[in-house]
Each structure stands twice: as structure tokens, then as C-alpha cells.
C-alpha positions in Angstrom: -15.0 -3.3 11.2 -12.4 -1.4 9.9 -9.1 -1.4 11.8 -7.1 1.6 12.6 -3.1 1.9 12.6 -1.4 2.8 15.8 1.7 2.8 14.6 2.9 3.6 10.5 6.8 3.4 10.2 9.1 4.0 7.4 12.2 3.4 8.9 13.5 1.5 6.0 12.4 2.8 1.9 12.0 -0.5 0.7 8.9 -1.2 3.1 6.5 0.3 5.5 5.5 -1.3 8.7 2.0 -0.7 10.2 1.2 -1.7 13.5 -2.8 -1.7 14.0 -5.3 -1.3 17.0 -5.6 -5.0 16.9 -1.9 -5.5 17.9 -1.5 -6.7 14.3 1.6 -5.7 12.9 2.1 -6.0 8.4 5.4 -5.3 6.9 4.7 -4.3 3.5 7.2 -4.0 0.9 7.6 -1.1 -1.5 7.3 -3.1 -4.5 4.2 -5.1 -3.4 2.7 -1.1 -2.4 3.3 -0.3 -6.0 2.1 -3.3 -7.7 -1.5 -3.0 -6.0 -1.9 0.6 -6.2 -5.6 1.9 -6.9 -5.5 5.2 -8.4 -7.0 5.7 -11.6 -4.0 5.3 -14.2 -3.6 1.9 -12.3 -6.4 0.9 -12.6 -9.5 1.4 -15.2 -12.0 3.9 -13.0 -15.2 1.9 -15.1 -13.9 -1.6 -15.1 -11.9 -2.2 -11.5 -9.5 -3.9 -14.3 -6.0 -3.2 -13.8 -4.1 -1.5 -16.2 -0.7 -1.7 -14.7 1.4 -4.9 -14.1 3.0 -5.7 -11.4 5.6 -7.9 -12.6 6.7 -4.2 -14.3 7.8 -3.0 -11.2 11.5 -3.3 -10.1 12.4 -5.7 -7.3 14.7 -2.7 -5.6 12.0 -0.2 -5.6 11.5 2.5 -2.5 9.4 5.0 -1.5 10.3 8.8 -0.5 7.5 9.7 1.1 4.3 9.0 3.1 1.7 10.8 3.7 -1.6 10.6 5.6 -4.7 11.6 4.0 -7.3 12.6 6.3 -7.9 10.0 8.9 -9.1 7.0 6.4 -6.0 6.6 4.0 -1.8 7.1 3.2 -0.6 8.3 0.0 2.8 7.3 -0.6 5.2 9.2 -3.3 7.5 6.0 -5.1 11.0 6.4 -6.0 9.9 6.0 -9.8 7.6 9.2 -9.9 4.2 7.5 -8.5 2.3 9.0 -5.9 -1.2 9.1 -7.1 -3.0 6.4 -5.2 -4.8 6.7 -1.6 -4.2 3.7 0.0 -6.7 3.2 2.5 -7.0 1.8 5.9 -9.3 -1.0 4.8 -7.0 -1.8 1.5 -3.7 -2.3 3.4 -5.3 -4.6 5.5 -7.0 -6.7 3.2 -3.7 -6.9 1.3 -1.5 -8.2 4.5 0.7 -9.8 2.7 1.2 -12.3 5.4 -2.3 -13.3 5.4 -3.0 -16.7 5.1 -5.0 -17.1 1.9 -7.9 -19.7 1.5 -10.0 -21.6 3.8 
């Protein structure tokens, strides 16, 4: 099942808050958005291997914009000229970042 947002805020540029039909609510930040992005310079279209590191991106990044695409996805348009990757529903919440990891 894939959960939909209620709620997608960008009140602050350095992180975007989604609140989801659940009643889940994930604050990502900016940096961690950029670091996992999934468009095709990020990421090799063939391999699934990332190309880009995340440890590249600065600490003090933000976003300008967000932007839905279609009813499935958000793009979002970084401070450092990135806006190519679709972000979608699924992803974000797979990558909560305050999911607890392993069993």
C-alpha cells in the first residue's frame, strides 16, 4: 500500500514536512532530499548505481521550490541548480529518515 500525503509543507528551505493519510508525519531535510535524489544524472539509468555523493552536498543546502507532479510524485528545484528528480510518494516514505532501521 502506498500512502498518500495530506499535508506537504515548506514552511522552512532547509526541509519539507509531509504529513501522510496514516497520521504519519516525516520532516525531511534539504540536504538528505538531495543526497537520495533519483533522476538519471544521480543515478546510472542501467545500473541503479549512484553516481552522485552525498557527502558532496553542503550541510546548509535549501530548496526554492516544490512542485507536485501529477498525483504520484514532487519535484523539488535545490538552491544549487537541481531539480531534475521526481520524488515519489512511495520513495519519500521509504526514506523517513526517522524510521527505525533493522529488525
Amino acid at each position: 500500500m502506498t500512502h498518500q500525503p495530506r499535508i506537504i509543507k515548506r514552511s522552512d528551505p532547509s526541509r519539507i514536512e509531509i504529513e501522510w493519510d496514516d497520521g504519519h508525519k516525516t520532516v525531511y531535510p534539504t540536504r538528505a532530499l538531495r543526497g537520495i535524489c533519483p533522476c538519471a544524472q544521480c543515478v546510472d539509468e542501467l545500473t541503479g548505481v549512484r553516481r552522485h555523493d552525498a557527502d558532496s552536498v553542503p550541510e546548509d543546502l535549501t530548496h526554492r521550490e516544490v512542485v507536485m507532479v501529477g498525483n504520484y510524485a514532487i519535484s523539488i528545484d535545490f538552491a544549487d541548480g537541481h531539480g531534475t528528480g521526481i520524488y515519489t510518494f512511495a520513495m519519500l516514505r521509504a526514506n523517513d529518515p526517522a524510521a527505525p532501521t533493522g529488525p
